[in-house]
Chimera marker file (.cmm) of the C-alpha trace (Angstrom):
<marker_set name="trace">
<marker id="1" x="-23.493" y="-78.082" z="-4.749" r="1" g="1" b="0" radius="0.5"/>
<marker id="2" x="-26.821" y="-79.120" z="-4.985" r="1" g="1" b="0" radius="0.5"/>
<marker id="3" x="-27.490" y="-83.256" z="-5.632" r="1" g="1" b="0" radius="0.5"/>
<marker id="4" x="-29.257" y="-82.903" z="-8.783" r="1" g="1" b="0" radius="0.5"/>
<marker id="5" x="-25.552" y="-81.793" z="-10.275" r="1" g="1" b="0" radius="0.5"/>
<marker id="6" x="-24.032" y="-84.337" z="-9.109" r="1" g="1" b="0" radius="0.5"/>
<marker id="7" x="-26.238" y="-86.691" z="-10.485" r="1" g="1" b="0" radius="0.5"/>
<marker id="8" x="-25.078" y="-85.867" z="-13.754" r="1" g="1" b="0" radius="0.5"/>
<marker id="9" x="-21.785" y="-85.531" z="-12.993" r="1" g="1" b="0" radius="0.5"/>
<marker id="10" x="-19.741" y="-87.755" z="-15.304" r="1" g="1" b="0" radius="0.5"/>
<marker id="11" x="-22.349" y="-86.556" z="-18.089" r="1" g="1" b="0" radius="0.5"/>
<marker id="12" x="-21.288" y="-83.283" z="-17.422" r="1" g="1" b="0" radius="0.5"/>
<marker id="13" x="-17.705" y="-84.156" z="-17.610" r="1" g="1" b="0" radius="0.5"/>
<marker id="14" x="-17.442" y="-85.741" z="-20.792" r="1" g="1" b="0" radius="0.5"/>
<marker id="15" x="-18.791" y="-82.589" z="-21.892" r="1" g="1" b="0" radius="0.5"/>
<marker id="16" x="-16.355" y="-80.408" z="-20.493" r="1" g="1" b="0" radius="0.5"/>
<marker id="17" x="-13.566" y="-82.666" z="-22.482" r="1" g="1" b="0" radius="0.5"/>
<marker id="18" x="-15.189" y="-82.722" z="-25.241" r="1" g="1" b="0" radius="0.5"/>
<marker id="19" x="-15.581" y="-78.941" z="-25.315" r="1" g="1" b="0" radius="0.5"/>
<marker id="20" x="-12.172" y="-78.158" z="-23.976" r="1" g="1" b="0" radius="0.5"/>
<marker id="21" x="-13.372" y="-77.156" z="-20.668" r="1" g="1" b="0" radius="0.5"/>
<marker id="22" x="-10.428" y="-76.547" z="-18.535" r="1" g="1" b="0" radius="0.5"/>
<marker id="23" x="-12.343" y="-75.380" z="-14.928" r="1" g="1" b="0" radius="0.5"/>
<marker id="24" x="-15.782" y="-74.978" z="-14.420" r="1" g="1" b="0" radius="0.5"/>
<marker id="25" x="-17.903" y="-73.680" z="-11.457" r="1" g="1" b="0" radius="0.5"/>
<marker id="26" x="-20.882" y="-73.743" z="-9.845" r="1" g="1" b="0" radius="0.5"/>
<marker id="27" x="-22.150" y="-70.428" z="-8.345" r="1" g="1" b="0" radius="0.5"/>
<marker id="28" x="-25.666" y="-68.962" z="-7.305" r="1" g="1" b="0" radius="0.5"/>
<marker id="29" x="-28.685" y="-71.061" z="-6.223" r="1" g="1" b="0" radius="0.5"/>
<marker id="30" x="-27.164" y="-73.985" z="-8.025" r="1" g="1" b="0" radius="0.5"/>
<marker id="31" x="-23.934" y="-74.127" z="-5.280" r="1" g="1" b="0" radius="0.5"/>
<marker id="32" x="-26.267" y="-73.867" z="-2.450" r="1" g="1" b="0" radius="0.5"/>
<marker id="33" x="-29.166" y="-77.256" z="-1.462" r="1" g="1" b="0" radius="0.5"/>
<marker id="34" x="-31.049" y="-74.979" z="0.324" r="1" g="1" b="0" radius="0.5"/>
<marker id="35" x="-31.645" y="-72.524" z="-2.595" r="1" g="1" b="0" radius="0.5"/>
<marker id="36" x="-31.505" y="-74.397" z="-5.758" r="1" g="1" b="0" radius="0.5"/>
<marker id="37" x="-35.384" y="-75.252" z="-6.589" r="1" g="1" b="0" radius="0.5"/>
<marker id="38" x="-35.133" y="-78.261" z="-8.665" r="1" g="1" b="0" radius="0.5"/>
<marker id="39" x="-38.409" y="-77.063" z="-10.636" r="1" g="1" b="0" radius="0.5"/>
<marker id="40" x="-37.331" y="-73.759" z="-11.303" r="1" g="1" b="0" radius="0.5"/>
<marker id="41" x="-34.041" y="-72.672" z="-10.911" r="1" g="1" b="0" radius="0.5"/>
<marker id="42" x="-31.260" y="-72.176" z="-13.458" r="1" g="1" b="0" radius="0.5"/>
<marker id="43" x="-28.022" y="-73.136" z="-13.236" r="1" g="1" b="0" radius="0.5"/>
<marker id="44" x="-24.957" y="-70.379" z="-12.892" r="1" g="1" b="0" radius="0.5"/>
<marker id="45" x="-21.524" y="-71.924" z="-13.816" r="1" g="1" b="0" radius="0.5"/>
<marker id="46" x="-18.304" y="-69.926" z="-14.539" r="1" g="1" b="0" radius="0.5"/>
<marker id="47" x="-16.329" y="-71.598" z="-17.294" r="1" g="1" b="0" radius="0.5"/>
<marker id="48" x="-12.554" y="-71.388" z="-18.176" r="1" g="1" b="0" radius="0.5"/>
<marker id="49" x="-12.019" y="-72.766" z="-21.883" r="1" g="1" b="0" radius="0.5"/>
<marker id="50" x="-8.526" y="-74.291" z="-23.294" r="1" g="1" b="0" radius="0.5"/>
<marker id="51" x="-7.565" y="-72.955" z="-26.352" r="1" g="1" b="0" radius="0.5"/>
<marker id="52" x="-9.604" y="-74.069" z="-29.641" r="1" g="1" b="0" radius="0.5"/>
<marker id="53" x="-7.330" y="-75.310" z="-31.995" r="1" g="1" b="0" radius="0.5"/>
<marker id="54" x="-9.024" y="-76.431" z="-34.883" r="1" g="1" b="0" radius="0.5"/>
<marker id="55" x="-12.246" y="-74.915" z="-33.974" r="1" g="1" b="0" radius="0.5"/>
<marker id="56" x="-14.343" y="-71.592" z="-33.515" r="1" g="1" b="0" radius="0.5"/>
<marker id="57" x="-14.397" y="-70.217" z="-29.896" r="1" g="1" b="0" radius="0.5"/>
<marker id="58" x="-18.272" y="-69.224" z="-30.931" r="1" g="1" b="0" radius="0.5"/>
<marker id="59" x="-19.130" y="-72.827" z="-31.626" r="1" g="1" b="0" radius="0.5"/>
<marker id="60" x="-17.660" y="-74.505" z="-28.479" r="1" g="1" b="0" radius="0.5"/>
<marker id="61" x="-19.029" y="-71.564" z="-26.305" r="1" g="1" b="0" radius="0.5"/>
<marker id="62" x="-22.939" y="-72.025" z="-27.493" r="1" g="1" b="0" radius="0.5"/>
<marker id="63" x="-22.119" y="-75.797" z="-28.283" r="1" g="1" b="0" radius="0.5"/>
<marker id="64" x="-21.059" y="-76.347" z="-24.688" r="1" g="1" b="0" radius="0.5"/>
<marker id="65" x="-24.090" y="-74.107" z="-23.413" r="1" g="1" b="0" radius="0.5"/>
<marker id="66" x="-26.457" y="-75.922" z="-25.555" r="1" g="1" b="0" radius="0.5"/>
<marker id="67" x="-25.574" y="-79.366" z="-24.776" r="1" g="1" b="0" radius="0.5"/>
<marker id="68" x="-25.675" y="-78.582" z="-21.153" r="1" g="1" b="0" radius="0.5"/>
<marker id="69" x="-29.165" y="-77.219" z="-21.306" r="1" g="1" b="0" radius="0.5"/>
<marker id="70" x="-30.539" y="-79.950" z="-22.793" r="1" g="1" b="0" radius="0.5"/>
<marker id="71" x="-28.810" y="-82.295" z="-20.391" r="1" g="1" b="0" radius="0.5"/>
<marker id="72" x="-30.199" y="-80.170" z="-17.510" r="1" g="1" b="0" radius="0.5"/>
<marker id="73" x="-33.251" y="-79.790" z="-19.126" r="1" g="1" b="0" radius="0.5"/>
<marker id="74" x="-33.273" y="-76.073" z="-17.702" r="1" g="1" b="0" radius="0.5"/>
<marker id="75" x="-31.580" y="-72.939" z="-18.606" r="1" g="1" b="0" radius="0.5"/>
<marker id="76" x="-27.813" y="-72.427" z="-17.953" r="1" g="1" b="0" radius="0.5"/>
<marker id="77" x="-26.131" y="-69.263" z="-17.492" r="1" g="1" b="0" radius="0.5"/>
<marker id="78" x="-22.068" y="-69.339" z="-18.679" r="1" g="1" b="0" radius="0.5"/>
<marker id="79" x="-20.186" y="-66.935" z="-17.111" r="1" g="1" b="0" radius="0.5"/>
<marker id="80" x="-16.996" y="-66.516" z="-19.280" r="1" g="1" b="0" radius="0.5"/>
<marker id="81" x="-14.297" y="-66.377" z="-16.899" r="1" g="1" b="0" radius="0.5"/>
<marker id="82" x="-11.845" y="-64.230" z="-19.040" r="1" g="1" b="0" radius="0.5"/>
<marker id="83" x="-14.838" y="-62.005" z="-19.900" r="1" g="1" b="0" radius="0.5"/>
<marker id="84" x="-15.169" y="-60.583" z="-16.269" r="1" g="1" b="0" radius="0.5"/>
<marker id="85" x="-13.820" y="-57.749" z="-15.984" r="1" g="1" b="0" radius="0.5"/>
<marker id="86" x="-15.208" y="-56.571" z="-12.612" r="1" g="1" b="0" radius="0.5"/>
<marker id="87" x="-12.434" y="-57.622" z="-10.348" r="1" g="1" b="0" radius="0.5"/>
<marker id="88" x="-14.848" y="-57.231" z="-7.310" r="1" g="1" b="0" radius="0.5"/>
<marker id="89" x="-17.336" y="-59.541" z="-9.324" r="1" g="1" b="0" radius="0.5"/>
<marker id="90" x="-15.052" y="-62.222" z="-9.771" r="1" g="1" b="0" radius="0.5"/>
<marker id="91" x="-13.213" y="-62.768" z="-6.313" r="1" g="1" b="0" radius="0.5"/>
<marker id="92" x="-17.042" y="-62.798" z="-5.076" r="1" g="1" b="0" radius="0.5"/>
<marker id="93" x="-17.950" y="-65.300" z="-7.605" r="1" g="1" b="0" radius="0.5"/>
<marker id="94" x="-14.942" y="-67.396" z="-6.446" r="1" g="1" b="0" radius="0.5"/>
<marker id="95" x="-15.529" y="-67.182" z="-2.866" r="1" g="1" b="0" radius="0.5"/>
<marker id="96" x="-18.988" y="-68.198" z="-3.215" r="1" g="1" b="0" radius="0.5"/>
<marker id="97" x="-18.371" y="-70.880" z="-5.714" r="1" g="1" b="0" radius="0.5"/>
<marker id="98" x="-16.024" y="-73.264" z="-4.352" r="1" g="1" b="0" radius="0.5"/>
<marker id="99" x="-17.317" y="-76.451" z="-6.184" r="1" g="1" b="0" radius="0.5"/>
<marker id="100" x="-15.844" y="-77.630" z="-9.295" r="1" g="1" b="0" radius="0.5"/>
<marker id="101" x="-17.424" y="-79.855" z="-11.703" r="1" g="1" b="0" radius="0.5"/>
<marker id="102" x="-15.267" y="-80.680" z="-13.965" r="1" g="1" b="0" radius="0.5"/>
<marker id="103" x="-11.905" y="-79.484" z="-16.110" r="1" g="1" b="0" radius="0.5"/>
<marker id="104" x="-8.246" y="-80.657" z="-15.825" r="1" g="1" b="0" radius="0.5"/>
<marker id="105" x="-7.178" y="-78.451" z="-12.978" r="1" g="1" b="0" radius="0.5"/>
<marker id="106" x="-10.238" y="-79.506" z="-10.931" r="1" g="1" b="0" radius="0.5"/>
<marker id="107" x="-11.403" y="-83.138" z="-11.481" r="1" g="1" b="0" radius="0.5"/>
<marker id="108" x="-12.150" y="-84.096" z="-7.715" r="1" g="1" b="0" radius="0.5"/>
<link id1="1" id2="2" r="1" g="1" b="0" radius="0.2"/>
<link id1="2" id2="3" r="1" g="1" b="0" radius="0.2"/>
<link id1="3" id2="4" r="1" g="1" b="0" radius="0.2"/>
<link id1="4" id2="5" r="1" g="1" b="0" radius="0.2"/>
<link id1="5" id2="6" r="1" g="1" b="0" radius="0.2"/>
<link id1="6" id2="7" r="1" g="1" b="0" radius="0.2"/>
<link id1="7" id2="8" r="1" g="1" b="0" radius="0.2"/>
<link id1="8" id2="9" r="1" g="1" b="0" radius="0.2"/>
<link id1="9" id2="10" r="1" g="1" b="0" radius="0.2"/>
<link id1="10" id2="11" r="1" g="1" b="0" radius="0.2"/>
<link id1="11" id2="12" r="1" g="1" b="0" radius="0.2"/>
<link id1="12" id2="13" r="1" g="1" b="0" radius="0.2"/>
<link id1="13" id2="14" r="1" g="1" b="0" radius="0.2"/>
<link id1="14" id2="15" r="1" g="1" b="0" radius="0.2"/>
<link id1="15" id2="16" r="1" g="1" b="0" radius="0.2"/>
<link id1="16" id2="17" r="1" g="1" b="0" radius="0.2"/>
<link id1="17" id2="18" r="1" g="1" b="0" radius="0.2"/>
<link id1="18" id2="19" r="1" g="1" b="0" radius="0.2"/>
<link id1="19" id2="20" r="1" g="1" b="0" radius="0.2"/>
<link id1="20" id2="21" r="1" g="1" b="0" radius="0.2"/>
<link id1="21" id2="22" r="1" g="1" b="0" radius="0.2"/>
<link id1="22" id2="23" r="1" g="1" b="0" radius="0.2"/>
<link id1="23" id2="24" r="1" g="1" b="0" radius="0.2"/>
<link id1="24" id2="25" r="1" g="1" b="0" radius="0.2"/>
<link id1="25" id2="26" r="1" g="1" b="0" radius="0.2"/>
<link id1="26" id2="27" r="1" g="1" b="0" radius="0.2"/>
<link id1="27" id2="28" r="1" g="1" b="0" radius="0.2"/>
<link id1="28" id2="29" r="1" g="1" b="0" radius="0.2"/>
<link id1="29" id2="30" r="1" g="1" b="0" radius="0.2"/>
<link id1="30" id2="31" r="1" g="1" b="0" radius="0.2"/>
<link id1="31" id2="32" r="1" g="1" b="0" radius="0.2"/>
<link id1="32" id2="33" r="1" g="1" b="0" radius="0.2"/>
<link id1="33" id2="34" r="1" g="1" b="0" radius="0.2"/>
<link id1="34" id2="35" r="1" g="1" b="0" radius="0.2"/>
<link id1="35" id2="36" r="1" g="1" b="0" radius="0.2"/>
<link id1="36" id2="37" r="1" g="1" b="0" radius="0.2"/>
<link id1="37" id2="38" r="1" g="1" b="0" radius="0.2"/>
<link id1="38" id2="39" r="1" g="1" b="0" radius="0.2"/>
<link id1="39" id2="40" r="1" g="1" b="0" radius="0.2"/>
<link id1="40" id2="41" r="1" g="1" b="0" radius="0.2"/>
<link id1="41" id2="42" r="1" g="1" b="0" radius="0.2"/>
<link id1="42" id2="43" r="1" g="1" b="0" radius="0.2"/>
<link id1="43" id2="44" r="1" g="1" b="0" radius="0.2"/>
<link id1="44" id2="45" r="1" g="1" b="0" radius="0.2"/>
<link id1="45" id2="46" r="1" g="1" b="0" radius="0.2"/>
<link id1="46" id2="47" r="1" g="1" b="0" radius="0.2"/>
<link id1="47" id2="48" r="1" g="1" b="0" radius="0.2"/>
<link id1="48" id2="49" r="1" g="1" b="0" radius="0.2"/>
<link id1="49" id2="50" r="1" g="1" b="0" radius="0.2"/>
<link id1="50" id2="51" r="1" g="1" b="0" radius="0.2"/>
<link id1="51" id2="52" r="1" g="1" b="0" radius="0.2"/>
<link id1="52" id2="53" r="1" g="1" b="0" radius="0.2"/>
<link id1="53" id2="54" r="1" g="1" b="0" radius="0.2"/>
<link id1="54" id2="55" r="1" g="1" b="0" radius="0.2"/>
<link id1="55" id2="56" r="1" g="1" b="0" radius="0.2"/>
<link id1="56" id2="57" r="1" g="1" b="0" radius="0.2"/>
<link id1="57" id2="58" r="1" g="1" b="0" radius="0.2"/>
<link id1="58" id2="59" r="1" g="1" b="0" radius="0.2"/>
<link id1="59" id2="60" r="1" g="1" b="0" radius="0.2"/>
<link id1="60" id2="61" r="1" g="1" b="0" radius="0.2"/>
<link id1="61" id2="62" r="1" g="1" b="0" radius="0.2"/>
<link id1="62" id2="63" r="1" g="1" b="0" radius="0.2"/>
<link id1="63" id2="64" r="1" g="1" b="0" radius="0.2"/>
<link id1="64" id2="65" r="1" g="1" b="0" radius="0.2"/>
<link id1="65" id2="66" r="1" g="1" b="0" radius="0.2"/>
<link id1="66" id2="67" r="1" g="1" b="0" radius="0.2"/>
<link id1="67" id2="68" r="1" g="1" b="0" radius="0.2"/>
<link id1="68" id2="69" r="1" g="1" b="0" radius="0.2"/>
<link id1="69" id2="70" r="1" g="1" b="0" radius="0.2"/>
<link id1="70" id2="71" r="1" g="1" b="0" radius="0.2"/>
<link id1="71" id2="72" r="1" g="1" b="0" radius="0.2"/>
<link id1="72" id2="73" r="1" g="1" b="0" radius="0.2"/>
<link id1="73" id2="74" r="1" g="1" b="0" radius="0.2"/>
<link id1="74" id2="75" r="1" g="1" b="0" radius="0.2"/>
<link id1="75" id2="76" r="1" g="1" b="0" radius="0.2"/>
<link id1="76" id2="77" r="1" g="1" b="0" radius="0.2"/>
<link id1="77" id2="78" r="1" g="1" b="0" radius="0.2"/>
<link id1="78" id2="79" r="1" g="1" b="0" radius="0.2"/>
<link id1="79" id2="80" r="1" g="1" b="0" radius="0.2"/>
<link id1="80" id2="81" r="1" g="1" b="0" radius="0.2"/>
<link id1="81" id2="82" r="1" g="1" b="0" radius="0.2"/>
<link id1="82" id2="83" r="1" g="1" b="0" radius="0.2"/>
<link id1="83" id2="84" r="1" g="1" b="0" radius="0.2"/>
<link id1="84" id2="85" r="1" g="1" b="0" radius="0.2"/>
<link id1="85" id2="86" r="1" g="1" b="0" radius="0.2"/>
<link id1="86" id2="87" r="1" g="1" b="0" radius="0.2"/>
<link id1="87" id2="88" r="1" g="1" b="0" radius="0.2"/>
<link id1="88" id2="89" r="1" g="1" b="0" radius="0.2"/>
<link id1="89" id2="90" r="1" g="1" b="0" radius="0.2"/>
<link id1="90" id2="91" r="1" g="1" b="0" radius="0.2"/>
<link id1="91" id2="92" r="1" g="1" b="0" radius="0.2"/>
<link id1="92" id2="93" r="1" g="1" b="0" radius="0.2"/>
<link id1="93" id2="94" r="1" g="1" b="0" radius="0.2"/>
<link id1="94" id2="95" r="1" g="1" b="0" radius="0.2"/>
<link id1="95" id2="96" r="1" g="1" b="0" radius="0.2"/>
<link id1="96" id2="97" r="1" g="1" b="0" radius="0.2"/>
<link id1="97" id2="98" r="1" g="1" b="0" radius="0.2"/>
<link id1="98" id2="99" r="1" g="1" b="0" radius="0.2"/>
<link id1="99" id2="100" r="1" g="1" b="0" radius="0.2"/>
<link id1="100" id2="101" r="1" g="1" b="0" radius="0.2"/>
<link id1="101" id2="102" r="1" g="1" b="0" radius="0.2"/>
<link id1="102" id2="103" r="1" g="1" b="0" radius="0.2"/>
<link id1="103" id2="104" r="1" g="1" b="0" radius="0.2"/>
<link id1="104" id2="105" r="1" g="1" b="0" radius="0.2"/>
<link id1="105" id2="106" r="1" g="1" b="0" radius="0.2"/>
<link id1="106" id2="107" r="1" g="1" b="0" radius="0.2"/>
<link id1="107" id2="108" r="1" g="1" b="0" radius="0.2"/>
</marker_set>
């Protein structure tokens, strides 16, 4: 994972909780220093929600992506992990995304 994540780790975090993020993970440029151009690129994260119980799925999904953009001050792409439904697309997404950021199964 590239530093400028980390530096807004615990940011990122409380965000997660209070968006009932259970996993989230870092994939493309973002999960690799050598790619990840701090003045350019976007950040690809694969998200795994709890359930929403007194809440709409709609507003935690775009309120989650929009407070994360403006932390990040850049574009962030959510990947939906239940919404993947290429099977292929997934395992690769896993095996090239082993950093988590934040969530209840993967707090590190």
């Amino acid at each position: 994972m590239h530093p400028f994540l980390n530096t807004h780790r615990e940011q990122i975090s409380a965000l997660c909780r209070r968006y009932g993020v259970r996993r989230l993970e870092v994939f493309g440029s973002a999960s690799d220093s050598e790619r990840f151009d701090t003045a350019r690129s976007d950040v690809d994260l694969l998200v795994e929600f709890d359930q929403s119980p007194n809440g709409s799925y709609t507003d935690q999904y775009f309120g989650f992506l929009e407070d994360l953009s403006a932390l990040l001050h850049r574009p962030v792409d959510l990947v939906v992990e239940r919404a993947v439904r290429n099977p292929f697309f997934l395992e690769s997404l896993r095996a090239n995304s082993p950093t988590a950021l934040s969530g209840t199964r993967c707090l590190t």
